[in-house]
VEXBADO-595176 format. One record per residue (C-alpha): residue in three letters; x, y, z. Coordinates in nm, 4 decimals, decimal comma, m for minus. Layout:
REM VEXBADO-595176
<node code="ALA" X="X" Y="Y" Z="Z"/>
...
REM end
This chain:
REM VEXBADO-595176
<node code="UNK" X="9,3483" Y="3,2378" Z="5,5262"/>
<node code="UNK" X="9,5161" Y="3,1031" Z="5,2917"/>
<node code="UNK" X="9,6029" Y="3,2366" Z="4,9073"/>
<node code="UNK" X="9,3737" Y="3,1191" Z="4,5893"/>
<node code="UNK" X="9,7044" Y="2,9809" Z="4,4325"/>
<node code="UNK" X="9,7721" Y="2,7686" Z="4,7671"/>
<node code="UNK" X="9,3815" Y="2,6788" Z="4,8309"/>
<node code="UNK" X="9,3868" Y="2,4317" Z="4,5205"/>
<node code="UNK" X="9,6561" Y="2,2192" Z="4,7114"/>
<node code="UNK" X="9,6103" Y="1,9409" Z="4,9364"/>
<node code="UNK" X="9,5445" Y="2,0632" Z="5,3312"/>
<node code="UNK" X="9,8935" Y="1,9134" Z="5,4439"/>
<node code="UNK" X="10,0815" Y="2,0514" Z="5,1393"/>
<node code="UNK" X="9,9273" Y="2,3974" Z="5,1383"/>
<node code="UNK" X="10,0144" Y="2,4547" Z="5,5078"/>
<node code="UNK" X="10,3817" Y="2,3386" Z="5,4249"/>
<node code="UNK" X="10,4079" Y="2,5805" Z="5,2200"/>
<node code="UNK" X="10,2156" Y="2,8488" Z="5,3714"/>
<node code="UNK" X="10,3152" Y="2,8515" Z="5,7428"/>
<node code="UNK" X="10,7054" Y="2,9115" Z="5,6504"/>
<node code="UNK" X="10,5940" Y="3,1673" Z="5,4192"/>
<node code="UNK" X="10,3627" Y="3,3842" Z="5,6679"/>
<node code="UNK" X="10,6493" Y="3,3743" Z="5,9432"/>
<node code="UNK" X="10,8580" Y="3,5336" Z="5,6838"/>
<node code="UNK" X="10,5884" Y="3,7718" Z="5,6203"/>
<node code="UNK" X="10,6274" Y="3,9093" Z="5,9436"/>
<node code="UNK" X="11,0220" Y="3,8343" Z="5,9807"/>
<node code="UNK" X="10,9852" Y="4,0979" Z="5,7057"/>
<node code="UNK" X="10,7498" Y="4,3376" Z="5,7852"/>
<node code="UNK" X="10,9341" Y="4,4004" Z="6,1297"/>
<node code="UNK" X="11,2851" Y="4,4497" Z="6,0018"/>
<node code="UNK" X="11,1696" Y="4,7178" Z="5,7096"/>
<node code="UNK" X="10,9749" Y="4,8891" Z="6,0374"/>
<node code="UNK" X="11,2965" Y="4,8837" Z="6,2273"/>
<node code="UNK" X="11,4722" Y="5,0340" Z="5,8973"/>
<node code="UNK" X="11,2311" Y="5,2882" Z="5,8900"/>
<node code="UNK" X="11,2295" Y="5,3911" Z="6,2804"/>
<node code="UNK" X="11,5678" Y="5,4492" Z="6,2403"/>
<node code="UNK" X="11,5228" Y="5,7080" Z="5,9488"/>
<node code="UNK" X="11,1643" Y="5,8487" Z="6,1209"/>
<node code="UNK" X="11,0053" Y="5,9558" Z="5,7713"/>
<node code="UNK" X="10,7726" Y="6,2135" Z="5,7748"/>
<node code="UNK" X="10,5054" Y="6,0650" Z="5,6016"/>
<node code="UNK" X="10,4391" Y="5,6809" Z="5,5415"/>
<node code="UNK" X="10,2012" Y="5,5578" Z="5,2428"/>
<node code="UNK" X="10,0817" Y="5,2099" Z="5,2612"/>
<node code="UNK" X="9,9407" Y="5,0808" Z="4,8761"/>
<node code="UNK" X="9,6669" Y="4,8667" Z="5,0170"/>
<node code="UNK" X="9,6118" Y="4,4788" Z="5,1333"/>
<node code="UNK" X="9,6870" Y="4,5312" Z="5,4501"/>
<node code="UNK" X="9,5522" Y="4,1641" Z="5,4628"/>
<node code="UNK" X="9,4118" Y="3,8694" Z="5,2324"/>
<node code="UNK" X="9,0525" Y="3,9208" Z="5,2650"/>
<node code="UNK" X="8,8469" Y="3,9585" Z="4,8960"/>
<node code="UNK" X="8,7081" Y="3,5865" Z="5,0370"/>
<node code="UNK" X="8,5886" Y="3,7223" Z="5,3951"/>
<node code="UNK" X="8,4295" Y="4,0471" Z="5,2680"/>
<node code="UNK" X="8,7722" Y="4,2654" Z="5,3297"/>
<node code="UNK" X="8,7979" Y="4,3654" Z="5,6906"/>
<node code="UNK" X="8,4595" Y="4,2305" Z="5,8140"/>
<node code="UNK" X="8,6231" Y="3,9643" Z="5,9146"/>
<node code="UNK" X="8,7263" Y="3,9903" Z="6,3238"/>
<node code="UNK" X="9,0822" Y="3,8524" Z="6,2738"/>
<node code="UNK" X="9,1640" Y="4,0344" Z="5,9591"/>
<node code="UNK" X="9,0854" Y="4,3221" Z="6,1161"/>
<node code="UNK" X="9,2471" Y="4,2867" Z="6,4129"/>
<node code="UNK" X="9,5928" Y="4,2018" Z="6,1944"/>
<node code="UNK" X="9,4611" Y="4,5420" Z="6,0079"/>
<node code="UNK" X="9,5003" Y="4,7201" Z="6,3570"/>
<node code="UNK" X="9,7974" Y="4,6179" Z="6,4720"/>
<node code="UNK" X="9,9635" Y="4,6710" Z="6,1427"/>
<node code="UNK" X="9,8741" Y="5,0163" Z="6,1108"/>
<node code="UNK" X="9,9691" Y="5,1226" Z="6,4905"/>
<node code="UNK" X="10,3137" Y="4,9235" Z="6,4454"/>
<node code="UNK" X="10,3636" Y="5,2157" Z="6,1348"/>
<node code="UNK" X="10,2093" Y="5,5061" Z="6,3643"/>
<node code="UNK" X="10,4609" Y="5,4002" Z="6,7008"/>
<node code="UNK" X="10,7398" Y="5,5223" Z="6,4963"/>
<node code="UNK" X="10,5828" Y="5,9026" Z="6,5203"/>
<node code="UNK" X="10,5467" Y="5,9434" Z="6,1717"/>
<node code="UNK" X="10,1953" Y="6,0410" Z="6,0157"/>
<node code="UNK" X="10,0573" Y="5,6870" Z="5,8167"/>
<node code="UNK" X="9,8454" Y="5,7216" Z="5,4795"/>
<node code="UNK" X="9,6501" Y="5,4048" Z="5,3387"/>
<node code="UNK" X="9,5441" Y="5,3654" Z="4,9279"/>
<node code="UNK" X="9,2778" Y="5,0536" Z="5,0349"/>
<node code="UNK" X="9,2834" Y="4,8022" Z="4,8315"/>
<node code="UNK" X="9,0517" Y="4,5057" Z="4,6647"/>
<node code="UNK" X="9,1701" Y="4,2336" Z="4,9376"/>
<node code="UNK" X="9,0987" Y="4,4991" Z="5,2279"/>
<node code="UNK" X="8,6914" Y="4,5785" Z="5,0954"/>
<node code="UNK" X="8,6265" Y="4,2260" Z="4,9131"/>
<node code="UNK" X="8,4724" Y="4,2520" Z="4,5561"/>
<node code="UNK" X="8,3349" Y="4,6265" Z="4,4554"/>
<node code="UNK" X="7,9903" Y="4,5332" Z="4,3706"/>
<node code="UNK" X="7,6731" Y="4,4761" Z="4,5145"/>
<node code="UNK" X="7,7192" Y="4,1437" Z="4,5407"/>
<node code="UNK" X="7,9528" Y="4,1694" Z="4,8218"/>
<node code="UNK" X="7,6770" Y="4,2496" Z="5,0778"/>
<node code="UNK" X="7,9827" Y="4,3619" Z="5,3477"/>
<node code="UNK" X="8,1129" Y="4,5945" Z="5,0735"/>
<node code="UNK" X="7,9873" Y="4,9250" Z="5,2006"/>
<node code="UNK" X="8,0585" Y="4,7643" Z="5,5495"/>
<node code="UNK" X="8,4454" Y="4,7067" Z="5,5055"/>
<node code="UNK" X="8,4857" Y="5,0789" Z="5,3528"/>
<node code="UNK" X="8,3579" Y="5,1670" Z="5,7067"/>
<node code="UNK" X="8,6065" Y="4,9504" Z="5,8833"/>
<node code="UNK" X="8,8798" Y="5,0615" Z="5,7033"/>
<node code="UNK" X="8,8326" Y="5,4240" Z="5,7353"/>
<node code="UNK" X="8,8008" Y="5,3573" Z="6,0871"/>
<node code="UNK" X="9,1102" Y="5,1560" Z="6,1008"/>
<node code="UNK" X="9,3241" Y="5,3751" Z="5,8660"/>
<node code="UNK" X="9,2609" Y="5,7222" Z="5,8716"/>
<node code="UNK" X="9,0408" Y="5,9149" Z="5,5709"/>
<node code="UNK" X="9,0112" Y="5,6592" Z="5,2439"/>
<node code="UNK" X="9,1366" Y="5,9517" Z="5,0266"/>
<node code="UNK" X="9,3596" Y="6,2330" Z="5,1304"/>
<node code="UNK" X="9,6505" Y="6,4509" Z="5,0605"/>
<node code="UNK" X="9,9897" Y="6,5766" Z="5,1966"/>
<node code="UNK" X="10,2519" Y="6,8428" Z="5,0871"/>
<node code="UNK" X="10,5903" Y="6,7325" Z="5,1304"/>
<node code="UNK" X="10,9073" Y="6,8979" Z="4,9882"/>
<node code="UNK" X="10,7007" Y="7,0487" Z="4,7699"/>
<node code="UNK" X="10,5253" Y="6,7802" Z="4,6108"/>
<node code="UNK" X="10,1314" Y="6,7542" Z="4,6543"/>
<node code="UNK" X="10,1106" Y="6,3800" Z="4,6982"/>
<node code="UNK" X="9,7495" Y="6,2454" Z="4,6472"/>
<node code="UNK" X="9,5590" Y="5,9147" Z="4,7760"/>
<node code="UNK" X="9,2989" Y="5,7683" Z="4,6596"/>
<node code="UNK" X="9,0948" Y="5,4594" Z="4,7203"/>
<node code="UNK" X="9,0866" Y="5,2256" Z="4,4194"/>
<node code="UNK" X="8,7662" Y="5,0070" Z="4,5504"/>
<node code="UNK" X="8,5320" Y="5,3276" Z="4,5638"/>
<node code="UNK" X="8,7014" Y="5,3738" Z="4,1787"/>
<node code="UNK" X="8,6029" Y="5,0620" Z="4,0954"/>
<node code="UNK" X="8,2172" Y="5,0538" Z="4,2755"/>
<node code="UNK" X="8,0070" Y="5,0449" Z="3,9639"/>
<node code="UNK" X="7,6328" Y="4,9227" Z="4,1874"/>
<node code="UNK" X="7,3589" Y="5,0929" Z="4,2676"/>
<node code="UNK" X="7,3908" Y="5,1490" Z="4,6529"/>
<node code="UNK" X="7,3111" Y="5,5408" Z="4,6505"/>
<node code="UNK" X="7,5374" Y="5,5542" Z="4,9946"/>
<node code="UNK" X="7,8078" Y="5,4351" Z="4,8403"/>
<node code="UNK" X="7,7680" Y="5,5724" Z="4,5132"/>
<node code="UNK" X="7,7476" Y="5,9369" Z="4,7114"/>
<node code="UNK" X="8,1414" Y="5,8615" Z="4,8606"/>
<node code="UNK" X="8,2230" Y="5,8173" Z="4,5338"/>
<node code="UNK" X="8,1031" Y="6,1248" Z="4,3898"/>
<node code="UNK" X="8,3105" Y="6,3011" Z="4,7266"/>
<node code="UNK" X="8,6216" Y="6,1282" Z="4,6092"/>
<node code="UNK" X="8,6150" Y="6,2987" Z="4,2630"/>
<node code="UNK" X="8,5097" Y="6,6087" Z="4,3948"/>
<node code="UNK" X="8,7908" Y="6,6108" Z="4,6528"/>
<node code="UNK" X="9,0452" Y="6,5269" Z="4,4050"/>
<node code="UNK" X="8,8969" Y="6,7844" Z="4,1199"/>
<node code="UNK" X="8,9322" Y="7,0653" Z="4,4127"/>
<node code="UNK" X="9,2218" Y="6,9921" Z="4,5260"/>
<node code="UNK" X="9,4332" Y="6,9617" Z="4,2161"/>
<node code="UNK" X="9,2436" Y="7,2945" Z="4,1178"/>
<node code="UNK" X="9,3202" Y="7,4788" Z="4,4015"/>
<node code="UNK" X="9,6722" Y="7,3869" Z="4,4020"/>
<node code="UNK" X="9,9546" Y="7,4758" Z="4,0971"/>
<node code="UNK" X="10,2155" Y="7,2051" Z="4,2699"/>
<node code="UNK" X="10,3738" Y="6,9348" Z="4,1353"/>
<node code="UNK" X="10,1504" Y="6,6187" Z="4,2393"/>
<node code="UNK" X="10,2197" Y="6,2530" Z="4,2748"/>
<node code="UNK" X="9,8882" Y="5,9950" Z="4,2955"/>
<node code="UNK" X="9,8949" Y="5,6649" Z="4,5150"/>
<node code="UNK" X="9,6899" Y="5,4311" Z="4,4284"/>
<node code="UNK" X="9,6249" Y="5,0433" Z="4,4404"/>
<node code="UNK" X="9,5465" Y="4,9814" Z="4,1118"/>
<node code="UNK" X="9,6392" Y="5,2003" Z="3,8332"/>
<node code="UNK" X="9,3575" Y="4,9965" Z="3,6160"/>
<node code="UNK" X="9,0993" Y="5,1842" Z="3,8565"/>
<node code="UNK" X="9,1918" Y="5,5337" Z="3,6965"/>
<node code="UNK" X="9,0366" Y="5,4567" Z="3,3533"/>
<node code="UNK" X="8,7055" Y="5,5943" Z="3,4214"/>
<node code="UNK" X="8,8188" Y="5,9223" Z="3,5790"/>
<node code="UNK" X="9,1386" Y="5,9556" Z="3,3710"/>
<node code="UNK" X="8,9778" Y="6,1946" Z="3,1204"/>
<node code="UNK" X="8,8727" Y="6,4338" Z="3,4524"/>
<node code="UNK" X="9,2473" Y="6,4666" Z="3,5230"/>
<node code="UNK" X="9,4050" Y="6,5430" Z="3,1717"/>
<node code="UNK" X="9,3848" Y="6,9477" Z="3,2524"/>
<node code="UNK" X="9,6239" Y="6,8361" Z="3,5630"/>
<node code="UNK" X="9,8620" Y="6,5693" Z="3,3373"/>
<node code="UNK" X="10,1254" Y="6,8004" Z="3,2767"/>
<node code="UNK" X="10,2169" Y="6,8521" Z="3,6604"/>
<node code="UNK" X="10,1902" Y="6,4953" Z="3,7163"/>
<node code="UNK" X="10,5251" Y="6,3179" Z="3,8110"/>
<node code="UNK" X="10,3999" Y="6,0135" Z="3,9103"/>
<node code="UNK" X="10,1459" Y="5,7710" Z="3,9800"/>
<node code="UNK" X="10,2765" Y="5,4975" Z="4,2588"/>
<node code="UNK" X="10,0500" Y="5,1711" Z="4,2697"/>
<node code="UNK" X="10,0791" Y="4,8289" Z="4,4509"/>
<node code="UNK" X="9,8133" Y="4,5451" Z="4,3293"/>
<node code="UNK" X="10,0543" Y="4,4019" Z="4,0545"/>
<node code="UNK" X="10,3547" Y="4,2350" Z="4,2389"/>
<node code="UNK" X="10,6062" Y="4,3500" Z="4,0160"/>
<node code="UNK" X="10,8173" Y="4,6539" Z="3,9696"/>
<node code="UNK" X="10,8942" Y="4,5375" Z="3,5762"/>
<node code="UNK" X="10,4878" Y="4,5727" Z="3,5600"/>
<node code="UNK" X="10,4934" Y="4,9319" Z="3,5401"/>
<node code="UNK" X="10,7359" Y="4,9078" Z="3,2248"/>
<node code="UNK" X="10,4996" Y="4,6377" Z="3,0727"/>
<node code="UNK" X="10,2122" Y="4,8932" Z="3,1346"/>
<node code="UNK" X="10,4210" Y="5,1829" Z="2,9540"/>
<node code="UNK" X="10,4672" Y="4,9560" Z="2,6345"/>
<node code="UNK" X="10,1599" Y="4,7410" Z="2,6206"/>
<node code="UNK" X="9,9003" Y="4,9205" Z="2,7922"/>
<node code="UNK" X="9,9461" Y="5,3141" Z="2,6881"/>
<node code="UNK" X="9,9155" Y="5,3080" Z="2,2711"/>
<node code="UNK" X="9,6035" Y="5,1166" Z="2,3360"/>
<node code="UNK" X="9,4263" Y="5,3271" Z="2,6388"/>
<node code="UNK" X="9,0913" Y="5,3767" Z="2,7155"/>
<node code="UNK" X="9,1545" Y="5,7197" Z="2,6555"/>
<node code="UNK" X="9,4846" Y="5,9313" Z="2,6329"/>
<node code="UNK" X="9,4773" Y="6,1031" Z="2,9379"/>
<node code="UNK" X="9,4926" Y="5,7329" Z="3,0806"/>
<node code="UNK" X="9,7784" Y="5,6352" Z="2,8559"/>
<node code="UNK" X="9,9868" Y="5,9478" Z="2,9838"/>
<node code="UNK" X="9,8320" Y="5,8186" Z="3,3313"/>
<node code="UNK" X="10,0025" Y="5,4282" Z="3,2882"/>
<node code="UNK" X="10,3238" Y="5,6139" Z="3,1158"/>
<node code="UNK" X="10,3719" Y="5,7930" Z="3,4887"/>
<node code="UNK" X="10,3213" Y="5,4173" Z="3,6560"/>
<node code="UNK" X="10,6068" Y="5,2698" Z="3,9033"/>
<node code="UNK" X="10,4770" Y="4,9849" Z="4,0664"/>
<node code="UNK" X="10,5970" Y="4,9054" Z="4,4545"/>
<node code="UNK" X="10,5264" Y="4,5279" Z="4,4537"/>
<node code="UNK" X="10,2870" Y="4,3584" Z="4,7591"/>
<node code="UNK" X="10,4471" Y="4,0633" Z="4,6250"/>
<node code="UNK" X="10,8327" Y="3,9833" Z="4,5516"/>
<node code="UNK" X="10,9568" Y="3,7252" Z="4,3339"/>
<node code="UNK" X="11,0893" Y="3,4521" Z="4,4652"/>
<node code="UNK" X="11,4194" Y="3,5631" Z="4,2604"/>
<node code="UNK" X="11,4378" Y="3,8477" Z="4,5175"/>
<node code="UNK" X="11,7095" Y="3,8195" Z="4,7444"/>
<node code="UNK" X="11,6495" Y="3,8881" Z="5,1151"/>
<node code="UNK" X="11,4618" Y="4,2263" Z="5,2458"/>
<node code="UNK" X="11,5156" Y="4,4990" Z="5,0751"/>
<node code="UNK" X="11,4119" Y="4,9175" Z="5,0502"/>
<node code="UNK" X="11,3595" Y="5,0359" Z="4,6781"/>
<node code="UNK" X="11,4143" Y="5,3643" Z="4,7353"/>
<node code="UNK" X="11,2129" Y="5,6460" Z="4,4966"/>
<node code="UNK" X="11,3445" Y="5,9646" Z="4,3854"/>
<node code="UNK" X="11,1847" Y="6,2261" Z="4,2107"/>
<node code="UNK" X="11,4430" Y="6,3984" Z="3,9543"/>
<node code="UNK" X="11,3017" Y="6,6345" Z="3,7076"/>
<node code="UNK" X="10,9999" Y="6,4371" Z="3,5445"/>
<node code="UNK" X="11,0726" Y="6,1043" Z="3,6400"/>
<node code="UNK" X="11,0775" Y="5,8850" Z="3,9314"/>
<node code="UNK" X="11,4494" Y="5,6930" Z="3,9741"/>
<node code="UNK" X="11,4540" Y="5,3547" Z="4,1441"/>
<node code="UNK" X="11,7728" Y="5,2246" Z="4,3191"/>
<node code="UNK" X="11,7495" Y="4,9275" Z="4,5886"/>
<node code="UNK" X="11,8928" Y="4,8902" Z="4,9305"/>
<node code="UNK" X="11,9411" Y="4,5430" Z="5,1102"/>
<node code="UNK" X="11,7774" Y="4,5230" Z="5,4754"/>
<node code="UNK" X="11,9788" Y="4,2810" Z="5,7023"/>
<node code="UNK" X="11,7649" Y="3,9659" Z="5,7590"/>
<node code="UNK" X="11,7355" Y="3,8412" Z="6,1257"/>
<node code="UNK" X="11,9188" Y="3,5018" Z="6,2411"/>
<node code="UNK" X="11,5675" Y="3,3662" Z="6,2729"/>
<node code="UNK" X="11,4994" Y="3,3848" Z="5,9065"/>
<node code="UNK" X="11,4010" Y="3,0640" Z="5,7048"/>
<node code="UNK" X="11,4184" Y="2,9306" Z="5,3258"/>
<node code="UNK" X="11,0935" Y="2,9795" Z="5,1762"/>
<node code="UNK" X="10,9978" Y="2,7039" Z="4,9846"/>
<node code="UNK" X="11,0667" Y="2,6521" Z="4,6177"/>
<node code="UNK" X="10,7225" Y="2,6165" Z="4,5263"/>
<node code="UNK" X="10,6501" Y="2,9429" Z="4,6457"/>
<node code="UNK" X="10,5426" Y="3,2181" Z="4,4089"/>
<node code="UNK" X="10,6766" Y="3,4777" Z="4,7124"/>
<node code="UNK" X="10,9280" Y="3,5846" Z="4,9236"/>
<node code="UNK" X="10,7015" Y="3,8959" Z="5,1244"/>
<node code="UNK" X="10,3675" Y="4,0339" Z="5,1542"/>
<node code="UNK" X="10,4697" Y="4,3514" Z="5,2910"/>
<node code="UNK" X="10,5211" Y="4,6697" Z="5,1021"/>
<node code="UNK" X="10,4880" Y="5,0323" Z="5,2014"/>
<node code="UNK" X="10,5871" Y="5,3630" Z="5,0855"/>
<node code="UNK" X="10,7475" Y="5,6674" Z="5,3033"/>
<node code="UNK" X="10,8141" Y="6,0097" Z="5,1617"/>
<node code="UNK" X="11,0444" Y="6,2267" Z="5,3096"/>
<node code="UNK" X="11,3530" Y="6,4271" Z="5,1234"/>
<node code="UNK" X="11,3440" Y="6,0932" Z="4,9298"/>
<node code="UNK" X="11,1254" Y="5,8777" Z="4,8849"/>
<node code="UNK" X="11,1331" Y="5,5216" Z="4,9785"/>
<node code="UNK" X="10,9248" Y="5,2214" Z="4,9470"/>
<node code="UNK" X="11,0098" Y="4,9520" Z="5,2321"/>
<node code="UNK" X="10,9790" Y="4,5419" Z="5,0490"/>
<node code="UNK" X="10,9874" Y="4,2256" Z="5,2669"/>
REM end
């Protein structure tokens, strides 16, 4: 399937572009799970779009979910317990308009594992939740009811627990409506790690733009905590690389960490906006998010 920004191109030209650009996809996706087999992290966080499909009603479609699949046992063969933050692309649009909405929340809880969830690691409690049941603003009372469990979950947990916490989650724009739940909990927060925007810089942007004029504060200390592990490099990005993520009193530190590229690997084209699709976070003593 191809990409909105590629769809508005001629056939021939789009699959020029596109066709060099998914084997590099996977070119990169396999060396940053070799990377990672060799350092067998004890917990791996993926931030969501595990594939392209907002168009095909997220994982309802047979061969996105099949890629979905094989994705997520690649992760688990390397003996490590895998986490997924779903995202918009994996559960289409999160209305009632998308008829397979409540559909593709099935498939990918069935595919990866609970859709919100927790781990303690090295003293952290590390949180996940799923952005599209954030978003879900319809009337379907089924749906509307695993909503209501999400906030419960998270409520309970971060009362029951005095740790340190870090959130995962696709989208940091899906915490607005339940930001003012979590202020009590703010001042353990360290911080809140989010795909969805491409860009590292975005989480700065957010910071500066985004938190004098918040919904609400607790959602302006919320996008203050934001580092951003990008689905999407620029095509300014050299390579494959690991940005690694360090927790250090009450921030997260970034430092990067190139990934050798295989002899097979190609030029992408200069019109591309990309250089990967593939993006995943592993915690362990620290914490590391793999980039294509």
């Amino acid at each position: 399937m191809l990409p909105q920004w590629l769809r508005s191109l001629p056939a021939e030209e789009a699959a020029q572009l596109y066709l060099p650009l998914a084997r590099e996809f996977r070119r990169a996706f396999a060396a940053t799970r070799n990377e990672l087999s060799e350092r067998k992290p004890e917990l791996i966080i993926h931030l969501g779009d595990v594939t392209y499909g907002t168009d095909r009603g997220g994982l309802n479609h047979s061969s996105l979910l099949k890629e979905s699949r094989l994705c997520i046992q690649s992760l688990r063969d390397i003996g490590t317990t895998v986490r997924v933050t779903i995202g918009n692309h994996d559960t289409g649009p999160a209305t009632d308009e998308n008829l397979l909405f409540g559909e593709s929340l099935s498939h990918c809880e069935n595919t990866f594992g609970p859709l919100f969830w927790s781990e303690i690691v090295e003293g952290v409690l590390h949180i996940g939740l799923a952005a599209p049941l954030l978003d879900y603003s319809g009337a379907d009372s089924g749906i509307l009811s695993r909503k209501d469990d999400q906030l419960t979950f998270l409520l309970a947990l971060l009362r029951a627990n005095s740790l340190p916490w870090v959130l995962y989650v696709h989208s940091p724009f899906s915490l607005r409506a339940i930001a003012p739940s979590l202020a009590p909990f703010l001042p353990r927060l360290r911080a809140v790690v989010c795909g969805h925007l491409h860009r590292p810089i975005t989480g700065g942007f957010l910071r500066i733009l985004e938190g004098p004029v918040a919904s609400s504060p607790a959602y302006g200390t919320i996008l203050r905590n934001v580092t951003i592990c990008p689905s999407v490099a620029p095509l300014w990005s050299p390579g494959y690389n690991l940005l690694h993520l360090s927790m250090g009193g009450q921030r997260m530190h970034r430092t990067h960490q190139r990934v050798a590229k295989p002899d097979s690997s190609e030029s992408i084209p200069k019109a591309s906006l990309a250089r990967c699709l593939w993006a995943f976070m592993t915690i362990g003593i620290e914490a590391t998010v793999g980039v294509g």
